[in-house]
C-alpha positions as CSV (number, residue, x, y, z in Angstrom):
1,X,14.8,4.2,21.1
2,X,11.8,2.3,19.7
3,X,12.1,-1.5,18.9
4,X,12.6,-2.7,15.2
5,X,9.3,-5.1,16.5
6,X,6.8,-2.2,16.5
7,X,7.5,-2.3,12.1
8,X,5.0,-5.5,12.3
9,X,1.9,-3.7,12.7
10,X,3.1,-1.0,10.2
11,X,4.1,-3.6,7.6
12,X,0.6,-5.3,8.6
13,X,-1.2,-2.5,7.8
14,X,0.7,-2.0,4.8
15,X,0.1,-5.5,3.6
16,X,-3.7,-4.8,4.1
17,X,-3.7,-1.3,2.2
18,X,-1.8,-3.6,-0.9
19,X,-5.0,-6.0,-0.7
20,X,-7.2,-3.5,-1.1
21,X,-6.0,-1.4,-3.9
22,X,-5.0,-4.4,-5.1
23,X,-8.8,-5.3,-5.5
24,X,-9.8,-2.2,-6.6
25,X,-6.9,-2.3,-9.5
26,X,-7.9,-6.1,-10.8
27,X,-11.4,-4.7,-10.7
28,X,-10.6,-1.8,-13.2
29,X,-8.5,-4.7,-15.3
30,X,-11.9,-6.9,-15.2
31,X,-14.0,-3.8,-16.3
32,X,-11.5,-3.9,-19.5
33,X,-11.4,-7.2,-19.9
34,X,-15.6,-6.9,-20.4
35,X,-16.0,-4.1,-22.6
36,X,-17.1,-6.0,-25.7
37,X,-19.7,-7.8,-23.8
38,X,-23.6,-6.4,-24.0
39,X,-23.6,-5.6,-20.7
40,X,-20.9,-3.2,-20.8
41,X,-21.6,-1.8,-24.7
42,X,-25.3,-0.2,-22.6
43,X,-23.3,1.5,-19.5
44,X,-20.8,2.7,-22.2
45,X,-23.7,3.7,-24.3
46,X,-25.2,5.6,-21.4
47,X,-21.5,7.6,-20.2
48,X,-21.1,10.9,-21.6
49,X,-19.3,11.0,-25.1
50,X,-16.0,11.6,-24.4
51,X,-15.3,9.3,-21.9
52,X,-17.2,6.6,-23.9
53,X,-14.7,7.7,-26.5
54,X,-11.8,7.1,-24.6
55,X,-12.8,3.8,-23.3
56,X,-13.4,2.2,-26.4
57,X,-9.9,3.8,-27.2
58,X,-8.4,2.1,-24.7
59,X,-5.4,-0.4,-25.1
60,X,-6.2,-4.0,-25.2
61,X,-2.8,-4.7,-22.9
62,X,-5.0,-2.3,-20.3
63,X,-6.6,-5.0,-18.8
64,X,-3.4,-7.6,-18.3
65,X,-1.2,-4.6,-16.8
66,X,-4.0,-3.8,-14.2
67,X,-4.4,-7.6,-13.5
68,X,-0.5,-8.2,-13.3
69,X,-0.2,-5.3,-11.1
70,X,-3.1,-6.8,-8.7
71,X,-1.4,-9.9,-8.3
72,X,2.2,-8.4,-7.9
73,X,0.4,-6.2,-5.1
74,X,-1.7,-9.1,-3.1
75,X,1.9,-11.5,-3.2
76,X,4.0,-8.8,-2.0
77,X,1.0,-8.4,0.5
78,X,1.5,-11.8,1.2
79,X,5.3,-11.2,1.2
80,X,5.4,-8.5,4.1
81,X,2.8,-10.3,6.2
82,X,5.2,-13.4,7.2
83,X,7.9,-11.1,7.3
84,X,5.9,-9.0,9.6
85,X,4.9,-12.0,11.6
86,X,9.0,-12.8,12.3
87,X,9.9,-9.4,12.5
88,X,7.0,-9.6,15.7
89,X,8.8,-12.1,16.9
90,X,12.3,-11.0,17.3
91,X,14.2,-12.8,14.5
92,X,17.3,-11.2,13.4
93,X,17.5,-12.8,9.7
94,X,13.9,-12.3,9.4
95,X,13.9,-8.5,10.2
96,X,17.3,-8.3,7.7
97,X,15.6,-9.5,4.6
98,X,12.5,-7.1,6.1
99,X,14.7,-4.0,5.4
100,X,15.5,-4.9,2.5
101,X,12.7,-5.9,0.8
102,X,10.7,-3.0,2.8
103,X,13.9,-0.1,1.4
104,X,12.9,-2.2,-2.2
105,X,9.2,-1.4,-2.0
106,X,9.7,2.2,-0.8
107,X,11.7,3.1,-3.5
108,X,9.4,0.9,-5.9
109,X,6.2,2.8,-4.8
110,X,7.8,6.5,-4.6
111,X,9.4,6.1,-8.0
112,X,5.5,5.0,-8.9
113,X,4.2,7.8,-7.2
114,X,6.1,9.9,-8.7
115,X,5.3,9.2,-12.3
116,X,1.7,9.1,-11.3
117,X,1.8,12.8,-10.6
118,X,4.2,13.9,-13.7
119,X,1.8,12.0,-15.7
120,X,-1.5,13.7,-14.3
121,X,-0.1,16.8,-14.0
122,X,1.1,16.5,-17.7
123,X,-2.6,14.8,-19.0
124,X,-4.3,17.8,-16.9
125,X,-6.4,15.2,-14.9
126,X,-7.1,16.4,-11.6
127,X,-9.9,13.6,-10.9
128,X,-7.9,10.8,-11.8
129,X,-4.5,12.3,-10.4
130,X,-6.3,12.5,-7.2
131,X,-7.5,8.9,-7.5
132,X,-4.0,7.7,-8.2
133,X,-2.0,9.7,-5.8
134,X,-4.2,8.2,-3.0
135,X,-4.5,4.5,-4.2
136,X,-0.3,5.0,-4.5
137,X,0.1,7.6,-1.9
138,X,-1.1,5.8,1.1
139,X,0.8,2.6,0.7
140,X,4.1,4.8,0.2
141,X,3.6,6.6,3.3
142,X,3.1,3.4,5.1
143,X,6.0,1.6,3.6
144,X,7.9,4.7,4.8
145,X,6.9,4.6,8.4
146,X,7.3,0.7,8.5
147,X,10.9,1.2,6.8
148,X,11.7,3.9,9.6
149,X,10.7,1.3,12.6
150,X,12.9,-1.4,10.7
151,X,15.3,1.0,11.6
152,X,15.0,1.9,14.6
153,X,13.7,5.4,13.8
154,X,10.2,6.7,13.2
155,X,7.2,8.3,15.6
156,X,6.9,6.3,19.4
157,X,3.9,6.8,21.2
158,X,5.4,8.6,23.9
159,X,8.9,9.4,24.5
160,X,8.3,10.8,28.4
161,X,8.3,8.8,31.7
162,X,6.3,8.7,34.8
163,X,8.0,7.8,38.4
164,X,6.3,5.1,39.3
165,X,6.1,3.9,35.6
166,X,9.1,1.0,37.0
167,X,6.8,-0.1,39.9
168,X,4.6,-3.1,38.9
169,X,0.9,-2.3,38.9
170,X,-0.4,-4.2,41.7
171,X,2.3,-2.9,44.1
172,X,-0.1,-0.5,45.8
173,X,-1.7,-4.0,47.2
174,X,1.3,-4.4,49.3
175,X,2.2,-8.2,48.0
């Protein structure tokens, strides 16, 4: 049965895939946040019509949602990266609080991912569905596998033994 340590480097990886969309979401929130300056008004004016339209239609809140979401995702980032670090190390109250908070963010990110694709199925977006799915989609499917490992459960690298796999490997040298 695989050890609840091999979650770290899936709640790791996790915690790195959080940064980055992370970054790419507070970037989206900055591009709102700009819109009225010049800069901005002449790539809008060069952008096809419609989606000029429905950028300059946009909600003013747009910008502080992405930017509240960026920072939720970078402190839970932060979050599963200590925990991963004691979880690594063995500790039993440590890997506890790590279920829970990991069972907390699965169900937070699949509910997420979830209404990402009834609400580009329903807006008939396949571009930005796709977009979505992936920036949401990922870190669900990791949060899933480091969940399962929390539990004792989940893929191992290999589940088959050699022989001599108990013999240490510098016996052949006799010593």
């Amino acid at each position: 049965m695989p050890s609840t340590r091999d979650a770290a480097p899936w709640m790791w990886t996790l915690a790195a895939a959080l940064v980055m969309c992370g970054g790419c979401t507070s970037l989206a929130g900055v591009m709102f946040l700009l819109l009225d300056t010049a800069f901005m008004q002449d790539v809008i004016s060069e952008m096809p019509p419609e989606q000029a339209e429905a950028l300059r239609n946009e909600d003013p809140l747009m910008a502080v949602t992405l930017l509240a979401i960026s920072i939720f995702g970078v402190l839970l980032a932060v979050t599963l990266a200590i925990l991963g670090f004691g979880v690594r190390a063995g500790h039993r109250g440590t890997t506890q609080v790590a279920r829970v908070v990991m069972i907390l963010v699965l169900v937070g990110l699949g509910g997420f991912a979830l209404l990402t694709l009834v609400g580009g199925l329903v807006q008939g977006q396949p571009v930005q569905l796709a977009i979505s799915l992936l920036m949401v989609g990922i870190p669900t499917a990791l949060a899933a596998l480091a969940t399962a490992r929390l539990f004792g459960r989940g893929p191992t690298p290999s589940t088959t033994r050699r022989p001599d796999d108990d013999e240490p490997w510098n016996a052949h040298l006799g010593g």
